[in-house]
C-alpha angles and dihedrals in degrees: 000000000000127000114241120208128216143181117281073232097062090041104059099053086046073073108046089039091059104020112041082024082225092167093196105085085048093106089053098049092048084054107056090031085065087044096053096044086050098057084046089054099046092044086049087053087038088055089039089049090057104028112035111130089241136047096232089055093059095044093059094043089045084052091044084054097043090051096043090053090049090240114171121219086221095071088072134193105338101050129145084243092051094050090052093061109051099265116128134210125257130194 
């Protein structure tokens, strides 16, 4: 199992939270918990994309990546998104 790291922030009201059962930083925590778990998500389907023994596997990570980050067919090539992973641009 891997170690997850979070803000000083987060964890402190996990404290309070659990420890003082102070209920009104419960919201907050919700909401960087499901920020968290979304960016492990996204940089599991990034590795996938790049690492997956098949080529249909990756494809389908790399798919599952493209649609979670909103990207749009229509940018092309040299898009931010492209750049960022590894493709380059080619004239």
């Amino acid at each position: 199992m891997r170690n997850v790291q979070i803000s000083q922030e987060l964890f402190m009201q996990l404290l309070r939270f659990h420890l003082i059962e102070d209920e009104s930083c419960e919201k907050e925590i919700k909401k960087e918990l499901e920020k968290k778990l979304d960016k492990m998500v996204m940089r599991d389907l990034f590795g996938k994309s790049k690492t997956a023994p098949t080529k249909e596997e990756r494809e389908r990570a790399r798919k599952e990546y493209l649609d979670r980050r909103g990207t749009d067919k229509s940018r092309g090539k040299n898009s931010d998104l492209a750049c960022r992973m590894g493709r380059k641009y080619r004239r």
